[in-house]
N, C-alpha and C positions, 0 to 999 in steps of 0.2 A: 505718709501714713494713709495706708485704704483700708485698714481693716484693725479691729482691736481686740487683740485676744481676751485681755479682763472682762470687756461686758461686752464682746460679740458682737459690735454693730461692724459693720460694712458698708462700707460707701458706695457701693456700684449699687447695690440694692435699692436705693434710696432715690427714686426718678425727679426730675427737675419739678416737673409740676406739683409732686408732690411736698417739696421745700416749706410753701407759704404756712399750709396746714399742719403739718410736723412741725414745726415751731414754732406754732402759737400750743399745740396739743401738749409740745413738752412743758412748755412753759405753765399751763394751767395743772400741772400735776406737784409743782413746786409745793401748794400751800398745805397738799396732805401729808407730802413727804415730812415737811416741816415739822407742822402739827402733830406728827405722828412719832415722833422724839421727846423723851420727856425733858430733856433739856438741853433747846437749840445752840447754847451758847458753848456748851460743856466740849472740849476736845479732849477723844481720848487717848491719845497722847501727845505729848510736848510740840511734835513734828506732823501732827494732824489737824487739820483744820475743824474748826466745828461745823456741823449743820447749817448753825447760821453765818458762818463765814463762805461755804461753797455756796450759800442762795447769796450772797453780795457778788460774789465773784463770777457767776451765771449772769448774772443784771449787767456784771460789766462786760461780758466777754459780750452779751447782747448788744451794747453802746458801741466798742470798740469793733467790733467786725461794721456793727453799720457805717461806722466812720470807715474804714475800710473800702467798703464795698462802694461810697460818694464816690474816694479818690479814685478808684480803679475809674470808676466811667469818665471821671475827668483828664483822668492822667492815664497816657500807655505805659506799662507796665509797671506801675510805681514799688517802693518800698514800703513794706508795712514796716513800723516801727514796731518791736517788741511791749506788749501793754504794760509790763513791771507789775505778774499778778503776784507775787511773795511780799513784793513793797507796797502794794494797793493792800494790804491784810493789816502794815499795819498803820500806814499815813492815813488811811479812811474810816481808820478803828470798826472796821467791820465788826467786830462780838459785840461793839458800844451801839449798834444801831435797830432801830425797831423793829422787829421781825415784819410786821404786819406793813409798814413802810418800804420796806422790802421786797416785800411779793408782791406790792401793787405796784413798784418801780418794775420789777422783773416782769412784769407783765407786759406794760405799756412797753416795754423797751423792745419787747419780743413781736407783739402788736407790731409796732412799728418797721421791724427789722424783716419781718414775715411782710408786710404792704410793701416795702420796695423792692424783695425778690419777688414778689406776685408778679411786680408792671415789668420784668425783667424777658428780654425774648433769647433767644438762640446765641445771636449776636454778641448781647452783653454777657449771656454766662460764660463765654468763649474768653471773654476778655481776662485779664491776668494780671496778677500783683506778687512781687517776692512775699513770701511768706518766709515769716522767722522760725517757725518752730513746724515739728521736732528736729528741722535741720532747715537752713536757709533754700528754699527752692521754688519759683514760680507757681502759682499755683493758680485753677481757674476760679471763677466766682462762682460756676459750681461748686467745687470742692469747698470754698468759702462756706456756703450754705448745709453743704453737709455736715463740715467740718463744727458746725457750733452745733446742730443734731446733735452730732454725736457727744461735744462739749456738753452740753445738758443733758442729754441721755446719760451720761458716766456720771458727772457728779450727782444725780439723784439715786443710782447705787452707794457714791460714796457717803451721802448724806443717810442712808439709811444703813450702811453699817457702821458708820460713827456714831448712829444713834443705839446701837445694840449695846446693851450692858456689857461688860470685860474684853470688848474688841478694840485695834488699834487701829481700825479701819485703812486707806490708803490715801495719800496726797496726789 
């Protein structure tokens, strides 16, 4: 995947240096997104996640690439294991957790995950890990880093049209 027709982001676009700042930037836009639903928990429909389940599963995809991104510098070209984000929705009871616990987890996770692509040079982003999705295929630690951009760039569309009255938004 380099590019996504539904909400238009592009990965070439997107320069290395610029990674650290892009996501912390997406991340801080989480809490109005939120905020801005009048009910985070509400899925509109059956096969739709709510609001509040895409800001849990942004938090993890944040965790899970960081863990990611350790083993790749530890390990040449390791396997990422798939994170089980359908099964994280409902083992974590994501609609059961605080919103507000949430977005300051999503933060810090993003914080974080933005400081170890910062100390990252040439070298490391070059480096490579199987990626599982949308098909099993090497991929750099660049791509990594854009790749959750874009991961939180799209669900804060999907969060804001699942929060639209009569829509069935998209998973």
């Amino acid at each position: 995947m380099d590019r996504c027709d539904e909400c238009l982001f592009v990965y070439s676009a997107l320069g290395s240096g610029e990674l650290p700042q892009r996501l912390r930037d997406v991340a801080a836009r989480y809490p109005a997104a939120l905020h801005g639903v009048p009910d985070p928990r509400r899925r509109p429909a059956p096969e739709v996640w709510s609001p509040l389940e895409y800001a849990c599963h942004v938090r993890d995809v944040f965790r899970v690439q960081a863990e990611r991104l350790a083993l790749a510098l530890r390990v040449d070209e390791p396997e990422f294991p798939p994170m089980g984000r359908d099964e994280l929705v409902i083992t974590e009871r994501y609609n059961a957790q605080d919103p507000e616990v949430v977005l300051a987890d999503l933060a810090t996770a993003a914080d974080g995950f933005a400081a170890r692509f910062g100390a990252l040079g040439e070298v490391e982003l070059a480096r490579t890990g199987v990626y599982p999705w949308p098909r099993r295929e090497a991929r750099t630690l660049r791509w990594l880093g854009r790749h959750t951009v874009h991961e939180a760039e799209h669900h804060l569309l999907d969060i804001r049209r699942a929060g639209e009255p009569g829509t069935a938004g998209g998973a």
